[in-house]
PLY file of the C-alpha trace (Angstrom):
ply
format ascii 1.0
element vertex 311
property float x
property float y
property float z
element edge 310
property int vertex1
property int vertex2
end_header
138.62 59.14 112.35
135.42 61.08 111.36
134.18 60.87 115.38
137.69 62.11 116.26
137.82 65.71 113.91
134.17 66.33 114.85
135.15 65.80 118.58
138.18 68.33 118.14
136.14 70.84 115.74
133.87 70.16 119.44
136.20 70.93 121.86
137.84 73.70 119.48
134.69 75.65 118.90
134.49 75.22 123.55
137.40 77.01 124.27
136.39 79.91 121.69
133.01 80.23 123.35
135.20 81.24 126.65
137.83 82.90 125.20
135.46 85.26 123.05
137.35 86.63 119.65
140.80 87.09 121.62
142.17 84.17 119.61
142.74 85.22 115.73
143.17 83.45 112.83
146.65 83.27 112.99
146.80 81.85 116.58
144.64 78.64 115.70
147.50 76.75 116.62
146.63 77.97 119.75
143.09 77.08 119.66
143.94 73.73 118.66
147.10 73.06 121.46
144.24 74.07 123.94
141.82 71.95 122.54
143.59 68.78 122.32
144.72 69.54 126.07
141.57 69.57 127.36
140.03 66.45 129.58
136.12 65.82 129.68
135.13 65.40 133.06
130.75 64.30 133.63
130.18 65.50 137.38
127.00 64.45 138.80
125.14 66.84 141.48
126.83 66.77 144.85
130.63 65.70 143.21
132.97 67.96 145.00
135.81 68.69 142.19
138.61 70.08 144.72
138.74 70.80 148.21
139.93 73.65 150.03
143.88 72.98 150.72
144.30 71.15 147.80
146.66 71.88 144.74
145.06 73.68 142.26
146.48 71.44 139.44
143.37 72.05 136.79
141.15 74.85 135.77
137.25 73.96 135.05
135.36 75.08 132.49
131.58 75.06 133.00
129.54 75.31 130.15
126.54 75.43 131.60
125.78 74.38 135.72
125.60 75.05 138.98
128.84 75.16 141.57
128.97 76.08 145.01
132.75 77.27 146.48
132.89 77.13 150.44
135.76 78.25 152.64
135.59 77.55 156.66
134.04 80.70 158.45
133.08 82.46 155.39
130.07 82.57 153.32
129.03 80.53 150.06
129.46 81.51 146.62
127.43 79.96 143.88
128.11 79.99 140.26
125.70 79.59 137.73
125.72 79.56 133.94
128.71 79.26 132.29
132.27 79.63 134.18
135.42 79.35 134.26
136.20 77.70 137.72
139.92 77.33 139.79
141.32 80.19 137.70
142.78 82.90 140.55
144.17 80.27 142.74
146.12 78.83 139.62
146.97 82.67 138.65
148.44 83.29 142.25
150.29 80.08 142.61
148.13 78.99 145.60
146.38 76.08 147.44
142.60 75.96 146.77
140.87 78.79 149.17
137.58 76.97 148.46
135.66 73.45 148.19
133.82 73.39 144.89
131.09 71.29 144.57
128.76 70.70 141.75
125.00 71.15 142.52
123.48 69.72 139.16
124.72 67.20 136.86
127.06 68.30 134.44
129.46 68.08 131.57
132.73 70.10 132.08
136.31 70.17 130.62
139.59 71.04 132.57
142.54 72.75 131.78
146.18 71.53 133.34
146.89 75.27 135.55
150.74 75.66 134.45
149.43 75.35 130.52
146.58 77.81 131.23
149.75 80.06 132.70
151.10 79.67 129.17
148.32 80.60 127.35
148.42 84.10 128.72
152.28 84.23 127.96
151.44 82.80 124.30
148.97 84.95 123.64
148.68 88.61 124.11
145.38 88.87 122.84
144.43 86.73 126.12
146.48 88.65 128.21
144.60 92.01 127.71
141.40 90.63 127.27
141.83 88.66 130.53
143.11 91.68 131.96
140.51 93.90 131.43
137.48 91.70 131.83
139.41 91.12 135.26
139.33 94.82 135.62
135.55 94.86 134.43
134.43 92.51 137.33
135.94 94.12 140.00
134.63 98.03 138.66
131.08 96.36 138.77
131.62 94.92 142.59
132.76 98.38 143.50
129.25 99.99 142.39
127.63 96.87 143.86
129.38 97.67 147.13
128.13 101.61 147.12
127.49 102.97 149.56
129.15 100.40 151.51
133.03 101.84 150.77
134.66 99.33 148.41
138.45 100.92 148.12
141.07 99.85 150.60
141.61 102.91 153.56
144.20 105.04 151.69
147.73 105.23 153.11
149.36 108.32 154.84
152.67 106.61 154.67
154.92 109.40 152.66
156.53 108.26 149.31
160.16 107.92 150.02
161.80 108.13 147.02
162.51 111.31 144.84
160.56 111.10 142.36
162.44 113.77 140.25
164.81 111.46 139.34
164.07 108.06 137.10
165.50 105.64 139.59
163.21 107.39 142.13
159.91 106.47 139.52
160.93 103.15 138.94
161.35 102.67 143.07
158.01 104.02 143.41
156.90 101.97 140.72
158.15 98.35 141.88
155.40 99.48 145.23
152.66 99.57 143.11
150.79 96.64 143.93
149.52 95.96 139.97
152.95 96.33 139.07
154.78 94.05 141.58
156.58 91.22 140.88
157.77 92.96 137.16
161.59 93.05 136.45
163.88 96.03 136.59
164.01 96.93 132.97
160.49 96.40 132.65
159.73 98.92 135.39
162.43 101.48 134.38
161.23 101.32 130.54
157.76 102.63 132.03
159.05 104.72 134.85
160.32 106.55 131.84
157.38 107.77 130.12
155.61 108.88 133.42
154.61 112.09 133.54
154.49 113.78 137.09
151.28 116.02 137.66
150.23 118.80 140.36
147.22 119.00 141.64
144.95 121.48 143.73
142.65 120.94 146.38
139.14 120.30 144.60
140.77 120.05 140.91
139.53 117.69 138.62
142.26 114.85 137.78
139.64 113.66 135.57
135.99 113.89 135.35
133.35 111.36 134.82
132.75 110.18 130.96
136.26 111.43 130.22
138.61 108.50 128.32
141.66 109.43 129.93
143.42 106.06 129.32
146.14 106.80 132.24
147.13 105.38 134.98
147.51 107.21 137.91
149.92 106.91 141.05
149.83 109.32 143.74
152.84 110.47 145.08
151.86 112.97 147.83
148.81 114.22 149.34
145.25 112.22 148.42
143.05 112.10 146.11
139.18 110.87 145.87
137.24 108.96 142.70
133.48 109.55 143.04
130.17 108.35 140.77
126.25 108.95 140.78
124.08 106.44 141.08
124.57 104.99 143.11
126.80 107.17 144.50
129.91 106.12 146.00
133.32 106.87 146.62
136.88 106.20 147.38
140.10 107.45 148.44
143.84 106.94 147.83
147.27 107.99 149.51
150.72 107.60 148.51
151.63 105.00 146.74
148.49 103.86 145.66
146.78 103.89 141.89
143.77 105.99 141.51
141.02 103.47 141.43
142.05 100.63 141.36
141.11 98.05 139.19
139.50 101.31 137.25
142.47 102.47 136.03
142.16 99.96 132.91
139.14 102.10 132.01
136.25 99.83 131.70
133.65 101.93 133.74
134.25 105.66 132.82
131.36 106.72 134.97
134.02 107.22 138.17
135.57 110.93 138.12
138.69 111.98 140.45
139.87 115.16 142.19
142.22 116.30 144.77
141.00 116.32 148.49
143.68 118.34 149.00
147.03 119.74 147.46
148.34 116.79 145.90
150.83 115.23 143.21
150.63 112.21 140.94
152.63 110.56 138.82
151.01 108.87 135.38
151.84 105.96 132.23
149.47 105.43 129.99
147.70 102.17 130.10
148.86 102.09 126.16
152.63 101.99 127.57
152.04 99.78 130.03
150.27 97.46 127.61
153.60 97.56 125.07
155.52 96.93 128.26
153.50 93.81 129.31
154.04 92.46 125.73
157.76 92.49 126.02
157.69 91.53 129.79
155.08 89.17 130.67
155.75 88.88 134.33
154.35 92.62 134.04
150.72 91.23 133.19
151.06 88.53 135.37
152.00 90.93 138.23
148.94 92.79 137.18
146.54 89.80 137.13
147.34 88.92 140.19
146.38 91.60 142.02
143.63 92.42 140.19
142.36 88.89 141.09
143.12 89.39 144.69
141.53 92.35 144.91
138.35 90.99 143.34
138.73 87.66 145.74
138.29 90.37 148.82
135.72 91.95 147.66
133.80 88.85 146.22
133.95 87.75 150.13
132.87 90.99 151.89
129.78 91.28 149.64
128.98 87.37 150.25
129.73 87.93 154.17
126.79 90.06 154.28
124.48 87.39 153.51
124.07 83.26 153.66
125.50 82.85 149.92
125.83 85.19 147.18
124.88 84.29 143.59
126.89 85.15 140.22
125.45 84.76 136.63
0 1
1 2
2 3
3 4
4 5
5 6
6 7
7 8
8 9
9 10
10 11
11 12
12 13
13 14
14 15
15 16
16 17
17 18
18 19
19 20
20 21
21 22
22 23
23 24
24 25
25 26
26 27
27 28
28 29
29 30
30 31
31 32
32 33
33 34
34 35
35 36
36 37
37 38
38 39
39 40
40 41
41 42
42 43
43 44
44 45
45 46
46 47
47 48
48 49
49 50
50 51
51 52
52 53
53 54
54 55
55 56
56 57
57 58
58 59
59 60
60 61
61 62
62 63
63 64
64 65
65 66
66 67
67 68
68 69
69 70
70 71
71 72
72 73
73 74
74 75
75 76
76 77
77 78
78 79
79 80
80 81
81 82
82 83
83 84
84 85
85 86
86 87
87 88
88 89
89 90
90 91
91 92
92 93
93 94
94 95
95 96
96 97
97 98
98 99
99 100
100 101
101 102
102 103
103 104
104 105
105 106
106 107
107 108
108 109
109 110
110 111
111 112
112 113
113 114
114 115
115 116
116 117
117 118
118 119
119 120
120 121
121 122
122 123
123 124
124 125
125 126
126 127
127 128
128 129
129 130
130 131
131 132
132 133
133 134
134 135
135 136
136 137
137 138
138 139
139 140
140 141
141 142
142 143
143 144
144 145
145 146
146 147
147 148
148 149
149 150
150 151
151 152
152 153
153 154
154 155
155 156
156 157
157 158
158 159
159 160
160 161
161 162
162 163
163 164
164 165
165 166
166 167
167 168
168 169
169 170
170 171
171 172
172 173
173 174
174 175
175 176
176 177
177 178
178 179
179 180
180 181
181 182
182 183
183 184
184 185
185 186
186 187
187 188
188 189
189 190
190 191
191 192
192 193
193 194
194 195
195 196
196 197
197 198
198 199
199 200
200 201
201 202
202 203
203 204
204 205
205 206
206 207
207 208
208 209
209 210
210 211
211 212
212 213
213 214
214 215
215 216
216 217
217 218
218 219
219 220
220 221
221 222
222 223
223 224
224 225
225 226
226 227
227 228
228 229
229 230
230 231
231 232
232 233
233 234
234 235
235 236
236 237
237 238
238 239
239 240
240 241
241 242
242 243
243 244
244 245
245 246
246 247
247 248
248 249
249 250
250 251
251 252
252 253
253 254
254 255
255 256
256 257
257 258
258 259
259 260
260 261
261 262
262 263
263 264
264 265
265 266
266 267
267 268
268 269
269 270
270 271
271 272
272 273
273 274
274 275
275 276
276 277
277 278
278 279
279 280
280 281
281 282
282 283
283 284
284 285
285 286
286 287
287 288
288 289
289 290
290 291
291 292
292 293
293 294
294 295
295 296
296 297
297 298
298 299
299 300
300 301
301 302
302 303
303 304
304 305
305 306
306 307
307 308
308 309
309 310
């Protein structure tokens, strides 16, 4: 009985290392459903856990290790450290995109994919911390890219809706690639408190250091985000969010201005947090293409070279 508490105290005190301090004292029953859920698994070096193709049934926490992920015709990535492995192929409801195999002996635990699915929907905490650490990832692969351009080519295909009227926000909304996949209400609850925005050719939309906490959609025209060292920069067209993943405000070191006369229409990231709360296929809209996003870049920066390591 005694081996059994101190092995769920264990397991218990595991899933707070990952999860950080997003689980509070009154979600333990969280702590504790996610404990007793998870499965011990001892991989010795050269153990492939899943293979590309296969259902990604199970997320894989690695304490501490060594995995390689290969994918036909692309280069390898290589985890090191301490990782949580499977986790966007679960998020987008996928097949595996990669083979991982374990390069060192080592002791992990996995995590059935439709519970860990839950977990964000049981726990807002989760949701926003998974969200913006998301986010925080793909901000730092967009300086790692510099001056190699990270951002997608912006598009010059013109907004189509009016965007006077609230149906015409919502519309524009629902193309938003963060916020597709949310329902109707949940999209015409935040189309609601947008706030639409001119802006001039070389006007700042916001500068760099500046805590803006908005997110920003432009509806005509284009706009470009910039940064010092290492310099780089980006652009976006209609339709798409200024910055990307940076919108969620985790690297403040990115300003924006108009490249020419353009408009934009803004939430803030507050709104769109209360909105996720009461909608959760909002944040899982948002995680998924945050996680995409980070996927592609993840691959162009490991293209460039044999394998690419993250710690």
């Amino acid at each position: 009985m005694a081996d059994d508490r101190m092995r769920r105290i264990g397991r218990e005190l595991l899933v707070s290392s990952f999860m950080g301090s997003t689980i509070g004292a009154d979600e333990n029953w969280l702590l504790e459903r996610m404990a007793r859920s998870l499965e011990e698994y001892v991989a010795s070096a050269g153990e492939v856990l899943f293979r590309e193709g296969d259902a990604a049934d199970y997320v894989y926490l690695m304490p501490e290790g060594r995995a390689r992920m290969s994918r036909g015709g692309h280069s390898d990535w290589i985890y090191e450290g301490r990782w949580v492995i499977g986790t966007v192929d679960v998020q987008v409801g996928r097949p595996r995109a990669r083979t991982a195999t374990i390069e060192q002996d080592a002791r992990l635990f996995r995590y059935p994919g439709d519970m860990w699915n839950d977990v964000m929907e049981d726990s807002f905490e989760i949701t926003v911390t998974a969200l913006t650490g998301s986010a925080g990832g793909t901000a730092a692969l967009y300086t790692r890219m510099a001056p190699e351009p990270a951002f997608p080519a912006p598009t010059d295909k013109p907004v189509l809706y009016d965007t006077s009227t609230l149906v015409g926000r919502a519309l524009l909304l629902s193309e938003v690639p963060l916020l597709r996949g949310a329902g109707v209400q949940a999209l015409t609850d935040l189309a609601e408190t947008t706030v639409s925005q001119p802006l001039a050719e070389a006007e700042y939309l916001f500068k760099p250091r500046s805590r803006h906490g908005r997110v920003h959609v432009v509806v005509r025209g284009e706009v470009e985000v910039f940064r010092d060292e290492p310099r780089a920069t980006g652009r976006f067209g209609p339709g798409d969010v200024v910055g990307g993943a940076l919108c969620l405000g985790t690297d403040d070191a990115w300003g924006a201005r108009g490249v020419r006369e353009s408009e934009v229409l803004s939430f803030s990231v507050e709104e769109w947090f209360n909105q996720m709360e009461e909608h959760p296929e909002m944040a899982r809209a948002a995680m998924t293409a945050l996680a995409i996003e980070r996927e592609h870049l993840m691959e162009r920066l490991a293209d460039k070279l044999e394998e690419m390591v993250f710690r």
